[in-house]
N, C-alpha and C positions, 0 to 999 in steps of 0.2 A: 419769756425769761431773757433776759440782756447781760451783757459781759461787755468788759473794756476792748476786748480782742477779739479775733481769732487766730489761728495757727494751724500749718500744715507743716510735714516733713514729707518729702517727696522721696522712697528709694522706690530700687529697680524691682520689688517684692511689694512692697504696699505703700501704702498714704496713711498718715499718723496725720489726726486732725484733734486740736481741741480748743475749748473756749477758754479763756484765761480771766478769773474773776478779780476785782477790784482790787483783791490783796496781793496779787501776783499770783496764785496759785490756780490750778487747772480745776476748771469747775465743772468741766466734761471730756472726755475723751473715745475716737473711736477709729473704726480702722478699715479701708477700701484697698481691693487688690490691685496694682496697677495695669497689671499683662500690659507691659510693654512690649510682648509680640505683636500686638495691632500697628503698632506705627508709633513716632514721635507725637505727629497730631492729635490722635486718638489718645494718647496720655496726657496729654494737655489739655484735652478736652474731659477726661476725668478731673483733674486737678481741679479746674473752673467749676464743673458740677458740684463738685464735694464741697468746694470757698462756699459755692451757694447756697447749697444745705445747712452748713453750719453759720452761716451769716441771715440766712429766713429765719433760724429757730432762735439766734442770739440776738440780733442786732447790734453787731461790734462800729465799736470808730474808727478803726484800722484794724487789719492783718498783715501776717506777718508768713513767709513761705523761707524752707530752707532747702536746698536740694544738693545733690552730688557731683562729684566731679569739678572740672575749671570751671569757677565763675567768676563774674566783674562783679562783685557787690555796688560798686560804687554808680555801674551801668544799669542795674538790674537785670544783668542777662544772665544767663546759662551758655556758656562759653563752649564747654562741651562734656557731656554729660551720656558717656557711651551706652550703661545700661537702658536708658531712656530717649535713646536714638536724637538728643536734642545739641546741636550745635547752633552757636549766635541765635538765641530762644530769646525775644525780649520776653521775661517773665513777669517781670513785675513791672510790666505795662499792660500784657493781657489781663493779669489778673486785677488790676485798679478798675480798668474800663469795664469788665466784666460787675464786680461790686460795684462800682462806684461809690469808694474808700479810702485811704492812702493805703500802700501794702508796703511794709518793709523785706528785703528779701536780704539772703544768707546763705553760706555754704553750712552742709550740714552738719560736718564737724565743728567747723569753730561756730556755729550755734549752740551745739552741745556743750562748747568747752565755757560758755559762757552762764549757761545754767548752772554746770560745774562749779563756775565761779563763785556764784552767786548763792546759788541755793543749795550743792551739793559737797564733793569730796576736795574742791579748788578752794573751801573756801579759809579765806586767813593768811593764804598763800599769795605773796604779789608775783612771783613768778612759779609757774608749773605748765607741764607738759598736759593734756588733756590726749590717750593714745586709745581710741576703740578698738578692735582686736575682733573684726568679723568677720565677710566675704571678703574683706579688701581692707587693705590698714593705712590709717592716715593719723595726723598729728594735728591740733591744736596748740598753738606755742601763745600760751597766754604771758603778758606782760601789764602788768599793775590791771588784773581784770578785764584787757584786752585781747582779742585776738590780734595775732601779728599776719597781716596776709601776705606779705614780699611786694613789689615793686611790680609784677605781673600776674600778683594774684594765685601765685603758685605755691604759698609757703606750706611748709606741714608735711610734704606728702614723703613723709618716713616710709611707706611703704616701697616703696621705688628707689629708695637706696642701695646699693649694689655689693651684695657684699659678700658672693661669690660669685668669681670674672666666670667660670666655667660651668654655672650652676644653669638649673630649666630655664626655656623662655620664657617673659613674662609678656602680658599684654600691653604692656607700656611699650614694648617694641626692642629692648632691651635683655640681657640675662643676670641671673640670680638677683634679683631685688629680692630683699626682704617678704614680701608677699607671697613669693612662692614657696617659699619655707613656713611660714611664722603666721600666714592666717588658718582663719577656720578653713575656708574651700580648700588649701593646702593642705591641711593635716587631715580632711577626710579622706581627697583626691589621694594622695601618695599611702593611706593605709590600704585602700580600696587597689590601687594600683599595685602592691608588694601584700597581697590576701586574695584579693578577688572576691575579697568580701564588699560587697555595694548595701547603699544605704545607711553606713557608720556613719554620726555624726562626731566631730573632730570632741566634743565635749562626750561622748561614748569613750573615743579612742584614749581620752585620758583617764578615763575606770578602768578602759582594758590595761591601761599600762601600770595602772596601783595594784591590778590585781596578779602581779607576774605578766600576762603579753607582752612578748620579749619586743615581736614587731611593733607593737602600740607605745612599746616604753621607748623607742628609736627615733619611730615619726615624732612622737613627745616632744624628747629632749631636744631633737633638730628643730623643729619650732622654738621652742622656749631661748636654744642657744643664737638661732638668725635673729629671734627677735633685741636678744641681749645687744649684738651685735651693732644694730641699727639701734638702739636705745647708747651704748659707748659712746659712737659718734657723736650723736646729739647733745645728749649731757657736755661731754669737752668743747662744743661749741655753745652753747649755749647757759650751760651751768646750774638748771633749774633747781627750784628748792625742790620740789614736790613732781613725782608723776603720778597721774592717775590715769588708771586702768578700766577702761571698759569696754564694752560690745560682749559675746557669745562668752568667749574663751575666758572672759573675769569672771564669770560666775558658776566657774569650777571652785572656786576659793584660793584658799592656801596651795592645794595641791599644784597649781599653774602659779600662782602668785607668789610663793615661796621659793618655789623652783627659779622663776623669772629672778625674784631678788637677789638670791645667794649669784646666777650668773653674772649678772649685772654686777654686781660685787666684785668678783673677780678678773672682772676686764677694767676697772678701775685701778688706777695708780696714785697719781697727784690728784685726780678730781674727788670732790668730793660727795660722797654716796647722797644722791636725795630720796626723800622718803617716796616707799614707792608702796603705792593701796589703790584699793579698789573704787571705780565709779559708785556714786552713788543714785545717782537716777534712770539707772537702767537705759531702756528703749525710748523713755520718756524725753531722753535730753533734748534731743534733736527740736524737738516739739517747740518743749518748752522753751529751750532758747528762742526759738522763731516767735514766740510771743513776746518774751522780755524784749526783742527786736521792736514788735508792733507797738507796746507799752511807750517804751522809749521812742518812738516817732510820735505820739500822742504827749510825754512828756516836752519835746521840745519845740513842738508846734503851741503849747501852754505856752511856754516860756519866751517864747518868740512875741 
């Protein structure tokens, strides 16, 4: 069987790989666990494994990899990428010479926000936020279909915005960023922390708090409200038509989504509200953007 691509999403939990078939759409998908407890190397050494699995069964022209954390897209490295113990990683030079391919490489977000774009909740929209909402929260700031990456390759990272001086540490080395309020690990971590109940997940903790859980309805709304918080900023800078919502915590629905809108609403003044809904590709984006990545490097090597 043959396909135009391949694709990988590298997080600090698994590897999302799939084939990407002629029409753009994913004509396989499948999923390896990373245990990045082994070492940096040893996950890098999975990642190579997996390209070659799925490049012996497909036979692609190019692949395409997206991964987390600072990267240089333009270098193809992984800058630093702490779940995955990977600092200055040339990746998408290992992984060429490995296939022997072209590989297009990406940050995972604005991979996804690109999908987004194209094939999901971004699309019609020339500017929109793409925000996932899982262990760790970051931004997508799409501009006419583009990801905007900053001048150092740092753009997006909404989560790290500070938006209480006196709030928890966060791992950015910093306090109260967004993140420590307003993710998933956040709102399990602090139910878990004021219960002593372990093992809630942050998408539990929001049933417990529709169902009367006084504590659940707390940690809730303090998520919902940091993350408003860090979505005001942005908006007044930026002024997006559209934000869309995804990772864990969008696919509570309305319940988290409606709540998120109306706050968002009312930190607004002069700015004007943009539509704010749900991701449409799930887990997939990440993926799949890393193939419209590979696509398009096959596109412009045609065209060349």
């Amino acid at each position: 069987m043959s396909a135009t691509a391949i694709a990988l999403d590298v997080g600090g939990t698994s590897i999302k790989g799939a084939a990407v078939a002629r029409d753009g759409g994913l004509c396989h998908t499948a999923r390896w666990y990373t245990r990045a407890e082994r070492g940096p190397e040893a996950v890098l050494e999975t990642v190579l494994d997996c390209a070659a699995e799925l490049a012996e069964r497909f036979r692609p022209a190019a692949a395409g990899v997206a991964v987390p954390g600072i990267v240089d897209e333009a270098a193809g490295t992984a800058v630093l990428a702490a779940n995955l113990g990977w600092r200055d990683l040339p990746v998408r030079q290992r992984l060429s010479e490995h296939l022997g391919i072209p590989v297009a490489f990406g940050h995972d977000v604005r991979a996804g926000g690109i999908a987004e774009a194209r094939a999901g909740a971004g699309r019609g929209s020339r500017d929109f936020l793409f925000v996932p909402v899982g262990t760790g929260i970051a931004a997508a700031l799409m501009v006419d279909g583009r990801p905007l990456s900053g001048s150092h390759t740092r753009a997006g990272e909404l989560g790290h915005l500070v938006i209480r001086a006196d709030g928890e540490p966060c791992a950015c080395g910093t306090r109260g960023c967004v993140e420590t309020l307003a993710s998933a690990a956040a709102v399990a971590r602090r139910y878990a922390a004021a219960t002593g109940a372990a093992g809630v997940t942050a998408r539990q903790v929001g049933e417990r708090a529709a169902t009367g859980d006084r504590v659940a309805a707390t940690v809730w709304q303090e998520a919902v409200d940091a993350l408003a918080d860090g979505l005001a900023s942005t908006v007044t800078l930026l002024d997006p038509e559209r934000i869309v919502i995804g990772g864990g915590l969008a696919r509570a629905g309305e319940p988290y989504l409606g709540a998120l809108r109306a706050a968002l609403a009312a930190r607004l003044t002069f700015q004007t509200m943009p539509e704010l809904v749900p991701a449409e590709l799930g887990h997939e984006a990440g993926c799949f953007g890393a193939g419209l990545l590979a696509q398009d490097l096959l596109d412009e090597g045609a065209a060349a």
